[in-house]
PATORFI-191366 format. One record per residue: x, y, z of N, C-alpha, C in turn; residue in three letters. Coordinates in pm, whole numbers. Example, Ala and Ser with C-alpha at 12.3 -4.5 7.8 and 13.67 -1.06 7.14 Angstrom:
BEGIN
     n_xx     n_yy     n_zz    ca_xx    ca_yy    ca_zz     c_xx     c_yy     c_zz   margu
     1319     -569      780     1230     -450      780     1320     -330      780     ALA
     1285     -225      708     1367     -106      714     1290        3      787     SER
***
This chain:
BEGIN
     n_xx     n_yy     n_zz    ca_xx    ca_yy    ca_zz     c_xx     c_yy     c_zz   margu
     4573       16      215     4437       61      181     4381      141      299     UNK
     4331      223      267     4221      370      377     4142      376      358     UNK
     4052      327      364     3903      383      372     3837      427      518     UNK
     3937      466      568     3888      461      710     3814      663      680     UNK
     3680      668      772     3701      820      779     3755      940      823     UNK
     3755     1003      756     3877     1133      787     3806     1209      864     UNK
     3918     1309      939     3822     1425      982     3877     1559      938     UNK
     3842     1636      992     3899     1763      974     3893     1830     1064     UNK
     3951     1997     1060     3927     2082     1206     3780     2106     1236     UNK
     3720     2121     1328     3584     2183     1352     3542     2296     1266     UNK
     3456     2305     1242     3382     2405     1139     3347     2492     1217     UNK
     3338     2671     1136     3325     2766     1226     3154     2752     1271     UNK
     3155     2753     1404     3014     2759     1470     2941     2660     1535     UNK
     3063     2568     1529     3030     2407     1588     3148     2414     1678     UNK
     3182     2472     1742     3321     2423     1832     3230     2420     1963     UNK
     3330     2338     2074     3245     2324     2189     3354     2338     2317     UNK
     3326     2354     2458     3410     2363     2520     3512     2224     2551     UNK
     3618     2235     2482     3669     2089     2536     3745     2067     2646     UNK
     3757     2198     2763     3804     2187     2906     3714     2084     2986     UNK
     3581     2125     2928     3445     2088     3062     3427     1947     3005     UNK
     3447     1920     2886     3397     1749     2837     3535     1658     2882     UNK
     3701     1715     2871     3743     1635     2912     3711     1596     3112     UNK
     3685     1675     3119     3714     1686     3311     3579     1582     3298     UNK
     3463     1603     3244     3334     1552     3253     3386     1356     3228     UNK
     3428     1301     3097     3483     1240     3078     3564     1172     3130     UNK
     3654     1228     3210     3746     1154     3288     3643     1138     3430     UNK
     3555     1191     3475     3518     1194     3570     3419     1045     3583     UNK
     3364     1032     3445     3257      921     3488     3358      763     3339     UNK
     3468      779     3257     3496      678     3234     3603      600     3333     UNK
     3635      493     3385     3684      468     3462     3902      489     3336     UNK
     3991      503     3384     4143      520     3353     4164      605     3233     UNK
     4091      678     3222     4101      799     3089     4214      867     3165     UNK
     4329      868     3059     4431      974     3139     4489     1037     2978     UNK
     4552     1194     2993     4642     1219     2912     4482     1337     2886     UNK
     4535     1454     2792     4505     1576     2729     4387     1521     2573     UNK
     4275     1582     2634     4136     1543     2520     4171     1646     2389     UNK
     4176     1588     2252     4211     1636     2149     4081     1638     2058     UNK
     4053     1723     1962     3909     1658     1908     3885     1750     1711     UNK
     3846     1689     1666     3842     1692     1550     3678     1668     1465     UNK
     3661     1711     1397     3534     1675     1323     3505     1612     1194     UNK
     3398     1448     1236     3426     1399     1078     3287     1482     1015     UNK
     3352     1496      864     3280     1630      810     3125     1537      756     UNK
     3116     1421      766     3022     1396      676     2881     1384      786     UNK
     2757     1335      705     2642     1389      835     2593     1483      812     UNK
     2431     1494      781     2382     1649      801     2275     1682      883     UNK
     2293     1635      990     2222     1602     1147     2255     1602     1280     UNK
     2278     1525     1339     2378     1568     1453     2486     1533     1457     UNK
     2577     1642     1482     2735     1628     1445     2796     1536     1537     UNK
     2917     1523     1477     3000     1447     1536     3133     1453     1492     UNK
     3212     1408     1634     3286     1476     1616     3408     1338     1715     UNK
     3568     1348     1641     3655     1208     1700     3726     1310     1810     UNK
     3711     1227     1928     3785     1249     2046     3897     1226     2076     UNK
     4005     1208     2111     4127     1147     2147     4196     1185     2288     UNK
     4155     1085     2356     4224     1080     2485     4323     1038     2533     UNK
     4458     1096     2563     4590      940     2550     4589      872     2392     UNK
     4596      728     2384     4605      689     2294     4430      615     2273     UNK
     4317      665     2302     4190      635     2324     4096      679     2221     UNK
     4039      633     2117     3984      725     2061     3796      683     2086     UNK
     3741      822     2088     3596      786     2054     3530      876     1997     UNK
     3398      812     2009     3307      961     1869     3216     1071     1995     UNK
     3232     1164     1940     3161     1244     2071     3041     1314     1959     UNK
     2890     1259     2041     2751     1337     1921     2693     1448     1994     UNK
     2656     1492     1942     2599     1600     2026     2455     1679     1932     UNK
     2338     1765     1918     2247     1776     1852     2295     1886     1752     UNK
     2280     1930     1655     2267     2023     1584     2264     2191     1626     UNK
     2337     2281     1551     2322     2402     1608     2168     2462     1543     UNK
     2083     2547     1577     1978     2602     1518     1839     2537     1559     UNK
     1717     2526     1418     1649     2425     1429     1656     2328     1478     UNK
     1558     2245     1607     1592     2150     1688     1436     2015     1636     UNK
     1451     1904     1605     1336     1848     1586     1406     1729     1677     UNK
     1252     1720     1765     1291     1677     1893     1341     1532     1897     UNK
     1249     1431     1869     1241     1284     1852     1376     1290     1755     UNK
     1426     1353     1663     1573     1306     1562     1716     1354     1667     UNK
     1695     1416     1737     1799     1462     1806     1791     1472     1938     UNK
     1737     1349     2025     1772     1304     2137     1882     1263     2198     UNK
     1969     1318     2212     2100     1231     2266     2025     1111     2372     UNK
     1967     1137     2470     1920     1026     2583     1843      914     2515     UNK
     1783      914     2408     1696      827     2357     1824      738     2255     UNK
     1891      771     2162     1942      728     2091     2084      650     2175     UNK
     2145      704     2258     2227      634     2366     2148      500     2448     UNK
     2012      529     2507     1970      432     2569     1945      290     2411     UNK
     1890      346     2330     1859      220     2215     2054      130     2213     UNK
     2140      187     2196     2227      151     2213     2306       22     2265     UNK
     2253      117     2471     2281       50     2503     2240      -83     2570     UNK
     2119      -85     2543     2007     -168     2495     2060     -307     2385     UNK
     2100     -216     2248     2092     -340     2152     2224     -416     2151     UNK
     2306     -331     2179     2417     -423     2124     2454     -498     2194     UNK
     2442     -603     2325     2417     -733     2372     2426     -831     2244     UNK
     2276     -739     2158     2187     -869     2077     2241     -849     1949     UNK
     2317     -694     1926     2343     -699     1787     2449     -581     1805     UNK
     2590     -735     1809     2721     -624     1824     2808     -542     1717     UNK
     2682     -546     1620     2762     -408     1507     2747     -264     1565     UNK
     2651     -201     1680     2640     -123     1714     2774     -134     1801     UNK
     2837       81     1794     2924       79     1847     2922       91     2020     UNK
     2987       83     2146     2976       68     2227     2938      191     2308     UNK
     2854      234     2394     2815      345     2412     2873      363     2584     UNK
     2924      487     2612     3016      515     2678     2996      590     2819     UNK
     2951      710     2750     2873      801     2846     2794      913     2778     UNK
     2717      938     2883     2601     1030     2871     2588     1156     2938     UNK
     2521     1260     2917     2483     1351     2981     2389     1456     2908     UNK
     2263     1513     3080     2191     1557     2997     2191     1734     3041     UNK
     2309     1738     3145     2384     1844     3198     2407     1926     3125     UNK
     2361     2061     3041     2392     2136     2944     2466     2258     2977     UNK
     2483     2243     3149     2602     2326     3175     2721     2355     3136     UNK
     2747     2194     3098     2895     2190     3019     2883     2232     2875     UNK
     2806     2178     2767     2854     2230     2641     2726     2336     2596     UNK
     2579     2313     2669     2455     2375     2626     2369     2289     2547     UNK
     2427     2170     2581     2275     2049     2547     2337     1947     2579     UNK
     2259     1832     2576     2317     1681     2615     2365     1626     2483     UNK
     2474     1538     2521     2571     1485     2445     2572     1309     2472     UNK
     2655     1260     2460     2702     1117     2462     2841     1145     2387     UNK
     2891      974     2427     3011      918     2373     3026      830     2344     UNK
     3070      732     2300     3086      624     2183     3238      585     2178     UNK
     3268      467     2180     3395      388     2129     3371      422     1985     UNK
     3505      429     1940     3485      461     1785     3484      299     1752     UNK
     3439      252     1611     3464      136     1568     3563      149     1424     UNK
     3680      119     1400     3754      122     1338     3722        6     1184     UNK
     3737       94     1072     3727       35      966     3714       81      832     UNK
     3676        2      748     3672      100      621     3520      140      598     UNK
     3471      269      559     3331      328      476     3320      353      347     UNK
     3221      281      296     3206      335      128     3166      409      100     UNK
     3168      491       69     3075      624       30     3053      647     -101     UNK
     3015      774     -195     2969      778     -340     3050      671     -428     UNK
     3162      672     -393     3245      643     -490     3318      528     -478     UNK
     3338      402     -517     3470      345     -462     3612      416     -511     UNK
     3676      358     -380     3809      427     -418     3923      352     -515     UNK
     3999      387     -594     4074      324     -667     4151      154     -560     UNK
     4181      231     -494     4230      103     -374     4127       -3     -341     UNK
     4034      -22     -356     3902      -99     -353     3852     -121     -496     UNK
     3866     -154     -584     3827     -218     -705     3761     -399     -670     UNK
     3624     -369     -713     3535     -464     -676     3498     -555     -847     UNK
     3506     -691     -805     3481     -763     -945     3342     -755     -912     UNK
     3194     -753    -1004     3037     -814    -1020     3040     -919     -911     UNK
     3143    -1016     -887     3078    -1082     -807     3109    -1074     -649     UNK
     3239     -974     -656     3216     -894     -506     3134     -812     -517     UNK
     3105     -754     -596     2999     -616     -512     2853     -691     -504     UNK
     2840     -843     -563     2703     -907     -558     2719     -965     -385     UNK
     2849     -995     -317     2836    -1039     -243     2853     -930      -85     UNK
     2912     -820     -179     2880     -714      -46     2749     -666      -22     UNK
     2682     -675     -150     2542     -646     -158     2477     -748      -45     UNK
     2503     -856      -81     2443    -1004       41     2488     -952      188     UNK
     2584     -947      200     2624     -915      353     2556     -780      344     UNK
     2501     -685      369     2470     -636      376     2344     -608      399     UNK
     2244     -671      294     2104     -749      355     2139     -793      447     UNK
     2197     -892      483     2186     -977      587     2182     -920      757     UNK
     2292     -841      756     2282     -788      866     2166     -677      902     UNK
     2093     -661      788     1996     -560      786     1872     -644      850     UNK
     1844     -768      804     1741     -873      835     1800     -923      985     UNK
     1944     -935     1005     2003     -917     1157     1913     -882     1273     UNK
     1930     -730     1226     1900     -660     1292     1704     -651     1299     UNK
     1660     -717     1250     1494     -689     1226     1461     -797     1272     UNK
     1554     -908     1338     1523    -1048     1356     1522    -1029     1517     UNK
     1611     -928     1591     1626     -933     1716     1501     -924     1782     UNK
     1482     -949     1864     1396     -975     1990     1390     -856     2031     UNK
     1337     -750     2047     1336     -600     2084     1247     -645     2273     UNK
     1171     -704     2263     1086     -726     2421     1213     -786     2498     UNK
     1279     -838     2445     1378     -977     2548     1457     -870     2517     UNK
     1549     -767     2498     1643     -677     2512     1614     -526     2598     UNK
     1460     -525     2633     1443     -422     2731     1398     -294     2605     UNK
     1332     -334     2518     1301     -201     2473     1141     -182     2405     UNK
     1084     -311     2463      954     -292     2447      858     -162     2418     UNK
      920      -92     2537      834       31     2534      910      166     2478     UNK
      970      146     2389     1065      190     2357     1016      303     2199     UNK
      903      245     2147      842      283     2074      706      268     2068     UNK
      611      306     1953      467      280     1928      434      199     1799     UNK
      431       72     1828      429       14     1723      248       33     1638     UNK
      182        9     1704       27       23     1672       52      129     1598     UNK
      -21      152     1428      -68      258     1420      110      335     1337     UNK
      198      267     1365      352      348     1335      353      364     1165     UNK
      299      296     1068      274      347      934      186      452      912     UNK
       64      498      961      -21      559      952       33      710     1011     UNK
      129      693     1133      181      810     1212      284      832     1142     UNK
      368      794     1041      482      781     1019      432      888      823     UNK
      319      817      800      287      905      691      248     1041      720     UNK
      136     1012      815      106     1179      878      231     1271      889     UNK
      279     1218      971      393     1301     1044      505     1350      948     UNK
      551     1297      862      614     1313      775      574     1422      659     UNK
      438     1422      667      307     1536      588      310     1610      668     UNK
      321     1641      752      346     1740      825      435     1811      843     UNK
      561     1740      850      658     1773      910      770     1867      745     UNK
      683     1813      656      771     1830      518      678     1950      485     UNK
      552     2010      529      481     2093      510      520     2229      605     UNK
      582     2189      714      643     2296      777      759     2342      718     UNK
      830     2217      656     1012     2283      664      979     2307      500     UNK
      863     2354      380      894     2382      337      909     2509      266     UNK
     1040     2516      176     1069     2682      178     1011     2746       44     UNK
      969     2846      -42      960     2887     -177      964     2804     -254     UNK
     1044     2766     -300     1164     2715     -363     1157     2544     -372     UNK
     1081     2485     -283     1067     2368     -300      958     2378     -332     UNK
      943     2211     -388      815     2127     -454      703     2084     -385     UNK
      577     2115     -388      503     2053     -258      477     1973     -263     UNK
      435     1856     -280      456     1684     -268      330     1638     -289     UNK
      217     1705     -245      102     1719     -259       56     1619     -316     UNK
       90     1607     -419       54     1457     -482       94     1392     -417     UNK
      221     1349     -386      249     1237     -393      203     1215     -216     UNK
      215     1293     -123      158     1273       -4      -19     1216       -4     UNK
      -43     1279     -112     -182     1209     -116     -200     1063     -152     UNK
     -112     1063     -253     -101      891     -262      -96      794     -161     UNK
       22      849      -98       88      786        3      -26      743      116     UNK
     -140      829      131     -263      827      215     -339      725      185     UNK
     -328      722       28     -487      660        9     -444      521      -14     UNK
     -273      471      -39     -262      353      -26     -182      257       53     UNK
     -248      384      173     -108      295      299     -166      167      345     UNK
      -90       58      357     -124      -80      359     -183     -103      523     UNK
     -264     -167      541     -327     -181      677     -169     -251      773     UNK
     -252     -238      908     -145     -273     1045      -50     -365      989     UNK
       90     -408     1033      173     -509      948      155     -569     1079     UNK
      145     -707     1091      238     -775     1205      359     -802     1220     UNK
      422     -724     1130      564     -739     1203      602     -597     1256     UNK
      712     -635     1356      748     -494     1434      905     -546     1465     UNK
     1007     -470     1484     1128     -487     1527     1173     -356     1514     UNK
     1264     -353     1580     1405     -202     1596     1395     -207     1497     UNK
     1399      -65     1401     1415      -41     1279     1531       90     1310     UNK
     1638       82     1246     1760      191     1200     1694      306     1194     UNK
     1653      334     1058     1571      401      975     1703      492      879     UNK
     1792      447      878     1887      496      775     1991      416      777     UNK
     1948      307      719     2098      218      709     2112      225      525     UNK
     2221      188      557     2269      226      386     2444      190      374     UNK
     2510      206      283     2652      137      263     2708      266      377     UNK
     2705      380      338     2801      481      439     2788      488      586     UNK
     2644      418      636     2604      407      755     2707      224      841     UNK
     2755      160      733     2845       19      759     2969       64      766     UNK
     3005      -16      878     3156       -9      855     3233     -150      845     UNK
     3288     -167      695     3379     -278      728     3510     -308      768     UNK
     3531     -448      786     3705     -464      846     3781     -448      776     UNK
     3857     -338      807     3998     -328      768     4078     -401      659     UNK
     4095     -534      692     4118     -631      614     4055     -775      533     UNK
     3939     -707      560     3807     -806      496     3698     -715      451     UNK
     3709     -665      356     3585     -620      353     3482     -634      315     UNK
     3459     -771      273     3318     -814      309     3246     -850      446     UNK
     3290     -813      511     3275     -840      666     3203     -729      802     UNK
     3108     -743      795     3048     -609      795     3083     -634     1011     UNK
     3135     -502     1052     3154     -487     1189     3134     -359     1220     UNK
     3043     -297     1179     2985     -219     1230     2858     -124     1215     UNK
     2752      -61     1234     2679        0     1196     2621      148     1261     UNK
     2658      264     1193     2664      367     1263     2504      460     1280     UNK
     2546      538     1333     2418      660     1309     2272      591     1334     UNK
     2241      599     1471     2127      547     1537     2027      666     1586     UNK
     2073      785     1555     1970      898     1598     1825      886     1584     UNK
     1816      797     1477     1622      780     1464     1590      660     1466     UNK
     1638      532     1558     1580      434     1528     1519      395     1641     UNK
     1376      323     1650     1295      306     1667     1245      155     1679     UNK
     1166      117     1754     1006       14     1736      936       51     1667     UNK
      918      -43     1558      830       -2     1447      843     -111     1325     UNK
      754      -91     1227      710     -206     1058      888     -223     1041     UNK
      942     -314     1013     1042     -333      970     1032     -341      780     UNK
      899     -328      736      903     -267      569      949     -103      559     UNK
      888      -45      605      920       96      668     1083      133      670     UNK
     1162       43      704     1300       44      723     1335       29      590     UNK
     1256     -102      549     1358     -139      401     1309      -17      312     UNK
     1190       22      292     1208      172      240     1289      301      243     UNK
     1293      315      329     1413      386      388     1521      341      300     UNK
     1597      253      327     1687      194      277     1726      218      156     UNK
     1589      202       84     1568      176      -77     1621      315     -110     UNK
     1506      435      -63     1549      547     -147     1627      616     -142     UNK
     1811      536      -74     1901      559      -54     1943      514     -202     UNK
     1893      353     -232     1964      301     -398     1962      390     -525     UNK
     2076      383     -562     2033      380     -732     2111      296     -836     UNK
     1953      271     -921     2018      147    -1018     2063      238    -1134     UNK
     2176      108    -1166     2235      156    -1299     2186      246    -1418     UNK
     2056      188    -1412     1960      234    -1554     1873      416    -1474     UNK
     1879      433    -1394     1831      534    -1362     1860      649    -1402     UNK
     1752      739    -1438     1765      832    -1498     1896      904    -1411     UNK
     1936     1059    -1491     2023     1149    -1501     2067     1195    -1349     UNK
     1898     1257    -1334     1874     1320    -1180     1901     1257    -1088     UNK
     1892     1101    -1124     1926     1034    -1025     2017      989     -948     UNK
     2100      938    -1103     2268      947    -1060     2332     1067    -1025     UNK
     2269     1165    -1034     2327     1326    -1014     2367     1345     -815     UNK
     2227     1232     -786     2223     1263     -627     2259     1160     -540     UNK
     2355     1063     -625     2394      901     -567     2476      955     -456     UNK
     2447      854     -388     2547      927     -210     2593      758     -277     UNK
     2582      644     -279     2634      497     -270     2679      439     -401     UNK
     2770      318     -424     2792      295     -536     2716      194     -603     UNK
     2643      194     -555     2511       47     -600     2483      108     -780     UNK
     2550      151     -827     2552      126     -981     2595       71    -1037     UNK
     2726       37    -1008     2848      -64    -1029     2802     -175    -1097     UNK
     2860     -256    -1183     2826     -385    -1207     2792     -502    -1110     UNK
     2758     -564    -1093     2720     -665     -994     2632     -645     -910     UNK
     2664     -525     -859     2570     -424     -727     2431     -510     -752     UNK
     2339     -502     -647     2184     -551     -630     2115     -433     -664     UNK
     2046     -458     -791     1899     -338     -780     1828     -345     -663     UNK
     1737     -275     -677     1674     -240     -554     1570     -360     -562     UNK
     1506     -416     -721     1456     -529     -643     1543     -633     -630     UNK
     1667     -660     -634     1720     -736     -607     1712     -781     -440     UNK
     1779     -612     -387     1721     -605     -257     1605     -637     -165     UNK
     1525     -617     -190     1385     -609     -210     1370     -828     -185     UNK
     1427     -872     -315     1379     -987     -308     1461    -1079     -210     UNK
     1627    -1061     -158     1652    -1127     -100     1614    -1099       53     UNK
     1595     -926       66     1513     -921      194     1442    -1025      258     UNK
     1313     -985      150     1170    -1052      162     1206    -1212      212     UNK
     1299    -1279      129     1373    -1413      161     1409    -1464      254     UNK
     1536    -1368      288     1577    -1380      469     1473    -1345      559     UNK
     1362    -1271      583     1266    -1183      662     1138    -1296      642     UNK
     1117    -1400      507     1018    -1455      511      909    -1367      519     UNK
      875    -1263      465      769    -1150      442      730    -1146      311     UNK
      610    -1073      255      520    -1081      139      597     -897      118     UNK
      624     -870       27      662     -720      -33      599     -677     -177     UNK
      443     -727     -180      378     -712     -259      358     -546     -272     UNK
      360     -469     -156      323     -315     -123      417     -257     -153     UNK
      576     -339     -199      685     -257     -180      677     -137     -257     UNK
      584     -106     -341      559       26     -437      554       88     -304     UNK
      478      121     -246      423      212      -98      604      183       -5     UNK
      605       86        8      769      122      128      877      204       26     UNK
      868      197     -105      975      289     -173      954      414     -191     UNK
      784      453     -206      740      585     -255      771      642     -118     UNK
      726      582      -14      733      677      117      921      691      132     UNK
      947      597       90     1120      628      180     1171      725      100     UNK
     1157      764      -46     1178      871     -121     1124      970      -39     UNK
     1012     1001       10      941     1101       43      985     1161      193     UNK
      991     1030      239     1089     1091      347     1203     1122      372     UNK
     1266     1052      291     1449     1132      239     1389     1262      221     UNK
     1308     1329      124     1338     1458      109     1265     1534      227     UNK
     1200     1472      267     1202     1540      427     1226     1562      475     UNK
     1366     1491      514     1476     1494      608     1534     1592      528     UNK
     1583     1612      375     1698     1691      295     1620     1825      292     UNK
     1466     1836      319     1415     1978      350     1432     2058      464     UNK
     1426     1924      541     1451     2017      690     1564     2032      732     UNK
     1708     1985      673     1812     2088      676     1843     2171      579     UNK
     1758     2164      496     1779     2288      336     1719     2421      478     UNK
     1614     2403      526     1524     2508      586     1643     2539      625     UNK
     1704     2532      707     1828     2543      858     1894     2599      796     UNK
     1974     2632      662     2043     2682      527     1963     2793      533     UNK
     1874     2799      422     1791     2893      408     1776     3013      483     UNK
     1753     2977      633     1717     3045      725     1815     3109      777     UNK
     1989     3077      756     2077     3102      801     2093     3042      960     UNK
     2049     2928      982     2073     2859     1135     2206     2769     1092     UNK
     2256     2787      952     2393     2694     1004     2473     2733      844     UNK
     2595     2713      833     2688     2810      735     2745     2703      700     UNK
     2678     2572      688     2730     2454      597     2742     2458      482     UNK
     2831     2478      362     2762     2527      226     2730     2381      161     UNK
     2712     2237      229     2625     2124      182     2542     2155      183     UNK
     2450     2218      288     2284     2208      327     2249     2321      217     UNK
     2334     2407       78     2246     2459       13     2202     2410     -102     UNK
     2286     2255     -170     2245     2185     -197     2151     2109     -226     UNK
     2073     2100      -98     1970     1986      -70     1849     2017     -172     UNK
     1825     2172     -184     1685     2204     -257     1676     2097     -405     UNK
     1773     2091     -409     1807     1975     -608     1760     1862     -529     UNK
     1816     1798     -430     1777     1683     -408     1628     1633     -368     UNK
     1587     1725     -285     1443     1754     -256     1334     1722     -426     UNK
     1388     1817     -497     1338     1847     -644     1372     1691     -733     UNK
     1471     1640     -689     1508     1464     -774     1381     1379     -736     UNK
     1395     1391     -596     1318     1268     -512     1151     1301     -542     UNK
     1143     1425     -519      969     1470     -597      953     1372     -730     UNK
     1028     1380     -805      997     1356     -982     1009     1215     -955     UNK
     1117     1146     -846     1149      981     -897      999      943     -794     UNK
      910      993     -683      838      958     -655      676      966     -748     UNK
      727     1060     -863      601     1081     -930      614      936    -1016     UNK
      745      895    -1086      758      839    -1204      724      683    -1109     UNK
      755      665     -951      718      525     -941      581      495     -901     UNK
      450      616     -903      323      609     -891      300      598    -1020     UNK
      303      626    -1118      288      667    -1246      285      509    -1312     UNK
      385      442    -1264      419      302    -1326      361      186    -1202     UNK
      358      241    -1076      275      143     -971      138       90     -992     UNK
      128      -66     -984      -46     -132    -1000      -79     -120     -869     UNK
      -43      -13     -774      -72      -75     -641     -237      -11     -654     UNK
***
């Protein structure tokens, strides 16, 4: 069985110097020996990445995006320090290696990463992975779990107190997002207008809870073992996570799902296989969260409408980067449909919300 991810050659316009990263590399990991080889895994539409191979060594090398730069999502120094910060307290994060903010060598700061070896699910399961209802009910469980894991840690006792702005992080998190989806958008997209207004008039007062939040965890963001795969050992792609509402996260999360019964458009834009028989709806999710977390998710209308809203935020502001010709991905021309799904599924869950 493979589910491990593939890569491919570098894509034209993403290559980088790999004389100056191996010399850089060998210079600050301690017994790196043998000729740096490097390859690109194709999936990601943010900051790339890309598998290293040193000797018989492998790791992930990130680096920011070519074009459009949005600052806080593509920090290499910020997203390396959370790192190496959490995983003490929470060793699904992969091991973080080295840094630099030296742009002499490639023309921006980078990091490196131990790869973590295992299998990823992505849209589809693969024939080699055939799941009965009551495995995919229980990958669904592991999966919460480590999500509530991770929202349980101690963020002050791991050194990252100041690490974010918790005060005020729903209220900034709606703004900003209204903003930020008002800049990147092009003709051609939907203006949200509504639904950003909603989002205003029923954002839930201060939460007291706060913890590291991901802000994109989801099945393709896990990696499981090899030979267990209910066994979750790993969790990737930390570029935006933060101090902040840990409801906020599970939103996020959410408007990654789709249930079985969901309309056309919806299944049209499934990145995960949470349709499957057994799979957890989203309130399924939702309720064993709330369970493990011991939290009230009476608002969860508001943590789903926003995490829709901010998915297409994120899928606008690399549609823009397309558009604009800052990058020759032919995924990112895509995104405008997805942008246009997430508009309509955020109208249809105000439409039916008592909030």
């Amino acid at each position: 069985m493979d589910l491990t991810d593939e890569t491919r050659p570098i894509r034209e316009g993403e290559e980088f110097d790999i004389k100056k990263v191996e010399q850089f590399l060998k210079d600050v990991i301690p017994n790196l020996t043998g000729t740096l080889t490097v390859a690109q895994f194709p999936g990601g539409h943010s900051n790339l990445t890309y598998l290293i191979r040193v000797g018989d060594r492998d790791m992930v090398f990130r680096r920011p995006p070519f074009g459009r730069k949005v600052k806080t999502a593509h920090d290499m120094g910020r997203e390396f320090t959370m790192l190496k910060a959490l995983r003490p307290a929470f060793p699904y994060c992969p091991e973080p290696l080295a840094y630099t903010e030296d742009e002499s060598i490639i023309g921006c700061p980078f990091y490196v990463m131990e790869r973590i070896n295992g299998l990823i699910i992505r849209k589809n399961l693969p024939e080699s992975l055939p799941l009965k209802p009551s495995e995919a009910t229980l990958l669904c469980e592991r999966l919460t779990d480590v999500f509530v894991e991770l929202h349980q840690v101690d963020y002050k006792k791991i050194g990252l107190e100041g690490f974010g702005k918790p005060e005020g992080y729903v209220k900034r998190q709606v703004e900003g997002w209204s903003e930020r989806y008002r800049t990147a958008k092009t003709p051609d997209a939907p203006d949200f207008e509504e639904v950003m207004a909603w989002l205003h008039e029923k954002m839930p007062p201060e939460s007291p809870h706060v913890s590291v939040i991901h802000n994109d965890y989801r099945f393709d963001n896990v990696v499981l073992h090899p030979d267990d795969p209910f066994r979750i050992v790993g969790v990737l792609d930390w570029e935006m996570a933060t101090i902040g509402d840990p409801l906020m996260d599970l939103g996020g999360a959410l408007a990654y799902w789709t249930d079985h019964d969901d309309p056309p458009d919806m299944q049209a834009i499934r990145m995960i296989p949470t349709h499957l028989p057994g799979m957890f709806t989203r309130n399924d999710f939702i309720r064993r969260y709330a369970k493990k977390m011991g939290v009230s998710v009476e608002k969860s209308d508001f943590y789903s409408c926003f995490g829709m809203f901010r998915l297409a935020g994120i899928a606008q502001q690399i549609y823009w980067r397309y558009y604009h010709g800052q990058t020759k991905d032919e995924r990112f021309k895509l995104m405008i449909i997805a942008v246009s799904v997430l508009e309509k599924a955020c109208r249809r869950l105000i439409e039916k919300s008592v909030l």
